[in-house]
DRENPA-3360 file (N, C-alpha, C; in nm, 2 decimals, always signed):
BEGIN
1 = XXXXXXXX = +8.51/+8.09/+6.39/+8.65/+8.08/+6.34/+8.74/+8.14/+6.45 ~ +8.86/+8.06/+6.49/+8.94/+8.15/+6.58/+8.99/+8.23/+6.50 ~ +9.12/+8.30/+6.61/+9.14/+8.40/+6.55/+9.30/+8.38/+6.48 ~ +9.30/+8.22/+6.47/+9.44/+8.16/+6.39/+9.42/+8.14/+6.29 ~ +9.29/+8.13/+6.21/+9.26/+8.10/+6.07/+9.20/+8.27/+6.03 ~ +9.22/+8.33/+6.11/+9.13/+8.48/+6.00/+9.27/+8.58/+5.99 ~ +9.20/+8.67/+5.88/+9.31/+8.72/+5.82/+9.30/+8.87/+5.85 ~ +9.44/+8.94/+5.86/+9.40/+9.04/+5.93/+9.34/+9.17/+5.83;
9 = XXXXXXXX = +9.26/+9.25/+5.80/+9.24/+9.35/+5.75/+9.33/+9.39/+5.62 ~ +9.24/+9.43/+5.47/+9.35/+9.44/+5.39/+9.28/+9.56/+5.32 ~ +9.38/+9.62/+5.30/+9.34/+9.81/+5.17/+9.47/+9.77/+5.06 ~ +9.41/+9.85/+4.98/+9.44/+9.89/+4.91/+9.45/+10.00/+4.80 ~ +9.49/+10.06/+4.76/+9.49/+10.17/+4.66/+9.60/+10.18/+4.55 ~ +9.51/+10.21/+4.41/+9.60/+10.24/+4.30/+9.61/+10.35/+4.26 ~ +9.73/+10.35/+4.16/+9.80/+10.45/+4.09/+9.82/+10.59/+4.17 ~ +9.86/+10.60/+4.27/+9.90/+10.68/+4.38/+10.04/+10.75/+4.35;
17 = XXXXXXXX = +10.04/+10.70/+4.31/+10.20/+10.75/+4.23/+10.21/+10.82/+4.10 ~ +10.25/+10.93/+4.04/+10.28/+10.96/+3.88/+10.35/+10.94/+3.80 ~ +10.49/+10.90/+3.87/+10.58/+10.87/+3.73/+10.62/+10.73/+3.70 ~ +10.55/+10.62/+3.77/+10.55/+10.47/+3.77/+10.42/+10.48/+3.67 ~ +10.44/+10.35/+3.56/+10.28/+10.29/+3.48/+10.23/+10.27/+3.54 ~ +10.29/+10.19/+3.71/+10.15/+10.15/+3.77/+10.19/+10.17/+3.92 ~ +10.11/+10.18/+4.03/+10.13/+10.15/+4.15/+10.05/+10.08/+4.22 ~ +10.04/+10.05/+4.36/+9.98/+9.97/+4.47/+10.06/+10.03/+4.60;
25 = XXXXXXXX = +9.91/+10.10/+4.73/+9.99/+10.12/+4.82/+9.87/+9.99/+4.83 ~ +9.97/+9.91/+4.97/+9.85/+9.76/+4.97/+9.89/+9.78/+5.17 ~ +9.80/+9.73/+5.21/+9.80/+9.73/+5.34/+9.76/+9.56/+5.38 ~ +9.80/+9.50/+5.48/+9.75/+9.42/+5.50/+9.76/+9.38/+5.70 ~ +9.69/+9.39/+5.77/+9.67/+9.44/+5.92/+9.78/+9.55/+5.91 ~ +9.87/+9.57/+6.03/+9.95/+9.71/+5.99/+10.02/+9.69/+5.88 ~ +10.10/+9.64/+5.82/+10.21/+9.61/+5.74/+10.15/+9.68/+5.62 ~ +10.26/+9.75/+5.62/+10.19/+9.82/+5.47/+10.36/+9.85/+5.35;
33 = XXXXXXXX = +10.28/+9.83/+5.22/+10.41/+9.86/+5.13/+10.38/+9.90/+5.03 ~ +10.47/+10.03/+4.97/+10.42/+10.09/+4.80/+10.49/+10.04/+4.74 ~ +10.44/+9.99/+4.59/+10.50/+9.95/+4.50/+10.51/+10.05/+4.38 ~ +10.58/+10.06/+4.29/+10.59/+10.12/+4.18/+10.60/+10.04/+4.09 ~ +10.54/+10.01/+3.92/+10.61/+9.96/+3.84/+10.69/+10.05/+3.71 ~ +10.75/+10.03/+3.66/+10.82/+10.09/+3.53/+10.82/+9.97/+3.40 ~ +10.79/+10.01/+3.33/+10.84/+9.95/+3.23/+10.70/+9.91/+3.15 ~ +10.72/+9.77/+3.02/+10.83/+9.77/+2.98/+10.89/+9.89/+2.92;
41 = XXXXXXXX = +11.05/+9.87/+2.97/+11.13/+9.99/+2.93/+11.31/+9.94/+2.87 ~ +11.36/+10.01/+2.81/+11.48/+10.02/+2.76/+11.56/+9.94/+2.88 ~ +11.65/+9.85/+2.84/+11.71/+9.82/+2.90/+11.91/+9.84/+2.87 ~ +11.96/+9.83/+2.97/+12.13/+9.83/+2.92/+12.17/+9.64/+2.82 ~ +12.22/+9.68/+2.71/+12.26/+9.55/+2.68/+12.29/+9.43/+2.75 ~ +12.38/+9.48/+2.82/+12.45/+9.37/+2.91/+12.35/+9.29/+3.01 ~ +12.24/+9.34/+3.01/+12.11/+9.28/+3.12/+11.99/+9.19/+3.00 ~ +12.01/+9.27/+2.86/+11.86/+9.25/+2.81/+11.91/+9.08/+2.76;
49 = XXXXXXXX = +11.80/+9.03/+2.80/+11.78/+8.93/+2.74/+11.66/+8.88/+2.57 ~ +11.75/+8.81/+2.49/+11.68/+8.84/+2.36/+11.52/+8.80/+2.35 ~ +11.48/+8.69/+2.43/+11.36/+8.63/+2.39/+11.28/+8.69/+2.49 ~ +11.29/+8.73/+2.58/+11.21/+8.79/+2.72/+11.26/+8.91/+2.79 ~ +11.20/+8.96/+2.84/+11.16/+9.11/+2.92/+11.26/+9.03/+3.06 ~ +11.37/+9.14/+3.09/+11.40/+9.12/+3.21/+11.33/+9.20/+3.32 ~ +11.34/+9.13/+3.42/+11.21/+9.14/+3.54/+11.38/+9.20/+3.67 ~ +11.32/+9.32/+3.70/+11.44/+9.36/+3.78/+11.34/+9.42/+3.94;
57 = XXXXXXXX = +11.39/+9.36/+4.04/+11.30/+9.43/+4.15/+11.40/+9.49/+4.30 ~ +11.34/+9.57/+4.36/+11.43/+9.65/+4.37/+11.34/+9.66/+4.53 ~ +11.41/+9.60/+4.64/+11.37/+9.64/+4.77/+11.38/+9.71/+4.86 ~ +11.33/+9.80/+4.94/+11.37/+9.90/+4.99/+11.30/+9.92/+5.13 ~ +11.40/+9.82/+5.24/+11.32/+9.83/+5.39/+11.31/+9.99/+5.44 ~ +11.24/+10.00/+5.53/+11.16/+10.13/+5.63/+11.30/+10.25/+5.60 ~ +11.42/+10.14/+5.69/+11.50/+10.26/+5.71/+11.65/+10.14/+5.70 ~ +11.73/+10.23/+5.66/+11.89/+10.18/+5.66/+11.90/+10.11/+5.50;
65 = XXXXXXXX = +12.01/+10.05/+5.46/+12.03/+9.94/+5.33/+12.01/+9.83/+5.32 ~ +11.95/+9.78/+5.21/+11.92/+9.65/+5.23/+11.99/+9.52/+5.25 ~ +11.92/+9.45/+5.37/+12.05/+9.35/+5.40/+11.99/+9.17/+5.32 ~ +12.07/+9.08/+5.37/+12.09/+8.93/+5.33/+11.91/+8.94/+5.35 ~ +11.87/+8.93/+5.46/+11.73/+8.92/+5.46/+11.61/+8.98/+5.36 ~ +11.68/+9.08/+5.35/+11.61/+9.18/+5.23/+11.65/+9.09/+5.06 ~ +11.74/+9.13/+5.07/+11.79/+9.05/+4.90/+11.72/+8.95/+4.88 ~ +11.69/+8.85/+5.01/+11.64/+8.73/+5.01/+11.49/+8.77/+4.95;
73 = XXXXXXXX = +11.41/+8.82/+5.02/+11.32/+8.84/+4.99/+11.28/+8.91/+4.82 ~ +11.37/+9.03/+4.81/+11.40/+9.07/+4.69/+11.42/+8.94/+4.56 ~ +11.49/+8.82/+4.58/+11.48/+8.73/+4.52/+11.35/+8.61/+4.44 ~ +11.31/+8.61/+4.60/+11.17/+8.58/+4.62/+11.09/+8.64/+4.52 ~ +11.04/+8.77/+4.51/+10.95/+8.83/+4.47/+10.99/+8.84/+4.31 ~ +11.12/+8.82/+4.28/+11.13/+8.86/+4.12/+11.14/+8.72/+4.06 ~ +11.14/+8.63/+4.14/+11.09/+8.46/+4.12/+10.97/+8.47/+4.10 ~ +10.86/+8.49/+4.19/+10.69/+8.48/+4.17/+10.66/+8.59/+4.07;
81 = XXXXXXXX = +10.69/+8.71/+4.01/+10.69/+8.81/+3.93/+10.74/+8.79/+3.75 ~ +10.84/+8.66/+3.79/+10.90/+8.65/+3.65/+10.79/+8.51/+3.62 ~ +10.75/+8.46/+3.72/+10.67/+8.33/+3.69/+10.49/+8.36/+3.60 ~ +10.46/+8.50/+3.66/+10.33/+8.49/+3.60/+10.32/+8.64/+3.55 ~ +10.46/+8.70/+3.49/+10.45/+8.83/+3.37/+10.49/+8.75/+3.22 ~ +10.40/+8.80/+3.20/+10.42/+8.72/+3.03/+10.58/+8.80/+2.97 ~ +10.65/+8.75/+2.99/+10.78/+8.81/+2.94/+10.83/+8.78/+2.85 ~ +10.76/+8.68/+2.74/+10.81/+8.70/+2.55/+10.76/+8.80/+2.51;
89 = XXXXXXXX = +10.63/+8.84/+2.57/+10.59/+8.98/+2.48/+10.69/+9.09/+2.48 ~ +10.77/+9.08/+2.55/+10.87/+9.20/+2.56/+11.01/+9.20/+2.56 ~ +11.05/+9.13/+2.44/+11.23/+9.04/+2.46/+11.24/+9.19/+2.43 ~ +11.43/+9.21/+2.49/+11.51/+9.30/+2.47/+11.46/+9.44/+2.56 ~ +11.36/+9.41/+2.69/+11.30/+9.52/+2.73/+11.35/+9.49/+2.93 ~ +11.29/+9.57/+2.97/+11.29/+9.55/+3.17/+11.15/+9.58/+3.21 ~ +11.14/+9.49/+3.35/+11.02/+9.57/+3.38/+11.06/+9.59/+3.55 ~ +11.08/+9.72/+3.58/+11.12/+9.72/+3.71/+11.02/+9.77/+3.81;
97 = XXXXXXXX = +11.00/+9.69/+3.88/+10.89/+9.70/+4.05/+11.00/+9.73/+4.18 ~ +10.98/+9.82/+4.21/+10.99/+9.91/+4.35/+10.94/+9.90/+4.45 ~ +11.04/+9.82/+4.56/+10.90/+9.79/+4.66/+10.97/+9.91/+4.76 ~ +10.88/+9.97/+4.87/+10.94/+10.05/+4.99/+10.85/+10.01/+5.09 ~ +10.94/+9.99/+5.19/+10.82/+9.91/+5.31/+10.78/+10.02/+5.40 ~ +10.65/+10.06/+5.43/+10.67/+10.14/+5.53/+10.64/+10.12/+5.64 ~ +10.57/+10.00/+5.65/+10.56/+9.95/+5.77/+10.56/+9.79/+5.82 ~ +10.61/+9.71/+5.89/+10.64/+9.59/+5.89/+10.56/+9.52/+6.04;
105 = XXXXXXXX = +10.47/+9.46/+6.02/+10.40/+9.46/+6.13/+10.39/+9.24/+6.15 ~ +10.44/+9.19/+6.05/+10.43/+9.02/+6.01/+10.37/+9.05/+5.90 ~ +10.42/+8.89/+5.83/+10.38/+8.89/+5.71/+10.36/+8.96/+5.56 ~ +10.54/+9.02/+5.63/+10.58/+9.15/+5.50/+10.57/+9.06/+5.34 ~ +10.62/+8.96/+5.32/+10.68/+8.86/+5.22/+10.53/+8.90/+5.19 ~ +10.44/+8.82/+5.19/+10.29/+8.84/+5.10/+10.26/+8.91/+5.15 ~ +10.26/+9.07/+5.17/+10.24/+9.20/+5.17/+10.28/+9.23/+5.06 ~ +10.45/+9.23/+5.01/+10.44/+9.23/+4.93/+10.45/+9.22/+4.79;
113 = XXXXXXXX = +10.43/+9.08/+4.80/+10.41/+8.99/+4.68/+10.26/+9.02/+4.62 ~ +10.17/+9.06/+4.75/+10.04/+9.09/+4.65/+10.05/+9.22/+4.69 ~ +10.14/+9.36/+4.72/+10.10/+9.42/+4.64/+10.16/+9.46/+4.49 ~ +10.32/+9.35/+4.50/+10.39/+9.37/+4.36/+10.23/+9.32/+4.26 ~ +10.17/+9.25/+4.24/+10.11/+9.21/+4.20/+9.97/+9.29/+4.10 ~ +9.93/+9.38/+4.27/+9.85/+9.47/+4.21/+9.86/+9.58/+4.10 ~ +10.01/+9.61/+4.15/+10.11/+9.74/+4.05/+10.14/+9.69/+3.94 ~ +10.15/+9.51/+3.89/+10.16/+9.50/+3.77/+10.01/+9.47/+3.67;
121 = XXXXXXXX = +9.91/+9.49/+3.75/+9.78/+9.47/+3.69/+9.74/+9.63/+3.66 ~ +9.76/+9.75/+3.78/+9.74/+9.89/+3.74/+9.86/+9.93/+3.67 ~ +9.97/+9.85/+3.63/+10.01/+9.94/+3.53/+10.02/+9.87/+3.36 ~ +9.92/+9.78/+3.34/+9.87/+9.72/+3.23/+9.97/+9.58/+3.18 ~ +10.04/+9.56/+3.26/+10.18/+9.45/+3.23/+10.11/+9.31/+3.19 ~ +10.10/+9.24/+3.11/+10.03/+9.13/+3.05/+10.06/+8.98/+3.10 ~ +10.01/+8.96/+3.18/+10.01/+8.85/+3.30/+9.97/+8.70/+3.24 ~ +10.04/+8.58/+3.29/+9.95/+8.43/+3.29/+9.84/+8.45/+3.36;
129 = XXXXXXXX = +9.85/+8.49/+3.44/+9.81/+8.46/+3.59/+9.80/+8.57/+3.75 ~ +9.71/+8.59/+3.78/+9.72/+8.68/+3.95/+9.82/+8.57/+4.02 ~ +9.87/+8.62/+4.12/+9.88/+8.52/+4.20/+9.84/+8.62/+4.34 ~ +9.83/+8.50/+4.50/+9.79/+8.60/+4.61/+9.87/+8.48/+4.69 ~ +9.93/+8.57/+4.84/+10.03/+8.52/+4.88/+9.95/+8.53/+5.04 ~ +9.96/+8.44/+5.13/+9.93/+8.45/+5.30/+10.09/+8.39/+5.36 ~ +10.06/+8.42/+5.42/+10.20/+8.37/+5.53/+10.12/+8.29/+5.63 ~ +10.19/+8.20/+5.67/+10.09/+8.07/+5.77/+10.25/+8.05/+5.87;
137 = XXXXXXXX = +10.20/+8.04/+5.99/+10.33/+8.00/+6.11/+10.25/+7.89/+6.17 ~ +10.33/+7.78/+6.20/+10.31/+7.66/+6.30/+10.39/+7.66/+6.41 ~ +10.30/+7.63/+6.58/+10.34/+7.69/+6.67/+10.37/+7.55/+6.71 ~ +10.45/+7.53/+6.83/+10.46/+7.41/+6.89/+10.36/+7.28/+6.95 ~ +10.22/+7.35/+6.97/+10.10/+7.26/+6.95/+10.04/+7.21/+6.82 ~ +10.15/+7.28/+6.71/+10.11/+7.21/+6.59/+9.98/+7.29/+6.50 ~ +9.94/+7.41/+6.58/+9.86/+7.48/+6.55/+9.89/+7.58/+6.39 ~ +9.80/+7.63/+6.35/+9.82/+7.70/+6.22/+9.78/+7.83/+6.20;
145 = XXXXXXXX = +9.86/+7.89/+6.25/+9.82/+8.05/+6.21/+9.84/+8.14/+6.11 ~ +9.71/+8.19/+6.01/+9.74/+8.21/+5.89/+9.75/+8.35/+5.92 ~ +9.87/+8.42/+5.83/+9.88/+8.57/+5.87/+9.93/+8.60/+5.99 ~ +10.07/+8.53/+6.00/+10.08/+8.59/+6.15/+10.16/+8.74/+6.17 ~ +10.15/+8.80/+6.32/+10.19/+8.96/+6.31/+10.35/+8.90/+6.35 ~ +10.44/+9.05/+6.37/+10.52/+9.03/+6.35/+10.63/+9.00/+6.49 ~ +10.53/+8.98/+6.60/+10.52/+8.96/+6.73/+10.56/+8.79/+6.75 ~ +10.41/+8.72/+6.63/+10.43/+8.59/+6.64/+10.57/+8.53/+6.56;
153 = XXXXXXXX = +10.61/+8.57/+6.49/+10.69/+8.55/+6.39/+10.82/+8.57/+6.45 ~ +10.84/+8.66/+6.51/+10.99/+8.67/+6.61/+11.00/+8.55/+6.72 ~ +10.85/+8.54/+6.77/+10.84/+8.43/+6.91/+10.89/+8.33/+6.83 ~ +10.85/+8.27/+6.74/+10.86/+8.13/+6.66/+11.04/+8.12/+6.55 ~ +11.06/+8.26/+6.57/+11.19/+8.23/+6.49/+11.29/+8.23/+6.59 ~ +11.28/+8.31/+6.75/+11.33/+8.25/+6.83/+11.34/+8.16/+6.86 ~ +11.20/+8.11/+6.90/+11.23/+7.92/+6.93/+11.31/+7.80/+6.88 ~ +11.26/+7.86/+6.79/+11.37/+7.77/+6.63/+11.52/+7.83/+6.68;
161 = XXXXXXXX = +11.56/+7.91/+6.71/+11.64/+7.92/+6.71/+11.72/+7.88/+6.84 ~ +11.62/+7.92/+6.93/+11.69/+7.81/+7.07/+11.73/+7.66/+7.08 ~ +11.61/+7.62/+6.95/+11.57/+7.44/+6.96/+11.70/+7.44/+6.93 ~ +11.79/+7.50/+6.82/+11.87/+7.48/+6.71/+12.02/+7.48/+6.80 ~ +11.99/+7.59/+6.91/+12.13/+7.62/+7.00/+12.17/+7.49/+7.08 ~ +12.01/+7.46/+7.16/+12.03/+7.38/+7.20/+12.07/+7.20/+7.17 ~ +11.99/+7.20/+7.07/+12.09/+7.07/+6.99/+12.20/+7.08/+6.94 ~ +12.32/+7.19/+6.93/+12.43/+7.20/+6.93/+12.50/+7.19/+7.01;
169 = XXXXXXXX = +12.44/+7.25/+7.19/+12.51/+7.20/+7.29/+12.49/+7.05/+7.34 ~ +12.39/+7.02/+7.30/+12.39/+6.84/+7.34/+12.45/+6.80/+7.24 ~ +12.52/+6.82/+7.06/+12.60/+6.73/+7.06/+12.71/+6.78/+7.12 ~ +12.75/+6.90/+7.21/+12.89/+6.94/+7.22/+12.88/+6.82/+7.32 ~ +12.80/+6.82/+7.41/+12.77/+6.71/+7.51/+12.86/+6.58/+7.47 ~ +12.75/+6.49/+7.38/+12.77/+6.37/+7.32/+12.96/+6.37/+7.27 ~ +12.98/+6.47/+7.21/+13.13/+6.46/+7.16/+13.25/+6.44/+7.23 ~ +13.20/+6.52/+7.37/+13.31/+6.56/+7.47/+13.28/+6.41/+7.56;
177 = XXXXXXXX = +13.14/+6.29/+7.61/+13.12/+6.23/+7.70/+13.21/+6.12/+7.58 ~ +13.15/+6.12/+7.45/+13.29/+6.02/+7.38/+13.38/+6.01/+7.37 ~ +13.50/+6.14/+7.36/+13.64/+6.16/+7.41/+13.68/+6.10/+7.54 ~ +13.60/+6.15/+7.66/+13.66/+6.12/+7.76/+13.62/+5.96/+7.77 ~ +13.51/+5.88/+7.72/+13.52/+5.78/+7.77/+13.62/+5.66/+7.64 ~ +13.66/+5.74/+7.55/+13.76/+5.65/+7.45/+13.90/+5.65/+7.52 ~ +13.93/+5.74/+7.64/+14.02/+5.77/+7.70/+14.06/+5.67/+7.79 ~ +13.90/+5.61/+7.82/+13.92/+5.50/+7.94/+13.92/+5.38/+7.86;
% end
């Protein structure tokens, strides 16, 4: 197997934490993130919803406030989280997951999406379903690398992003070679 299809090393540990029902510190090659869960717990009116448990998650990168890319992610995760917590069992309630990254090495997103995952199985939360999350990057040979670090993931989001610059200056091209020749 090369070394595009294997996955990089994964740990795990529960309930590491005291005052969460549940935790998960989850490691996956370096990338590592603790989760906390809370709940079900009391919620403010203005949030609870009557027939289901509101699912609140709460992201927290290495260092500084969380930005567009964070929220994004934060979005992400309380989407796959609200999809497989059984949340009739608990109308009028919250259940809030805490993520804190402490280390970001590629393939933070399913870092941690399975370790949100773990934290809601160690702190007893009544599930459809597990789910487990890999991150996969495709390189310009069309290649497939599952799990990539966070090395590969900047090279490939630059690219993309040059491809992207540069087809904006070729239409600037095309626009400006049309003007001048509507001229003639």
């Amino acid at each position: 197997m090369s070394d595009y299809n294997k996955l990089r090393a994964t740990a795990s540990e529960l309930t590491l934490l005291t005052k969460p029902d549940g935790s998960a510190n989850y490691s996956q090659g370096d990338s590592t993130v603790m989760v906390g869960v809370y709940g079900p717990t009391d919620i403010k009116q203005s949030k609870e919803l009557a027939d289901n448990a509101t699912v609140e998650v709460i992201f927290k990168p290495k260092i500084g406030l969380p930005g567009v890319q964070e929220k994004t992610m934060e979005n992400m995760i309380r989407n796959t989280c609200q999809s497989i917590i059984l949340r009739s069992l608990h109308p009028r309630s919250a259940i809030t997951i805490i993520i804190q990254v402490i280390q970001d090495s590629g393939a933070l997103l399913s870092c941690c999406i399975n370790a949100a995952c773990m934290a809601l199985m160690d702190a007893g939360v009544s599930l459809r379903h597990t789910v487990a999350s890999v991150s996969c990057a495709v390189d310009d040979d069309g290649r497939i690398t599952i799990d990539p670090t966070l090395k590969l993931e900047q090279y490939l989001s630059c690219l993309a992003s040059c491809q992207e610059g540069t087809r904006k200056i070729f239409n600037f091209y095309r626009t400006s070679a049309e003007k001048r020749f509507k001229k003639t």
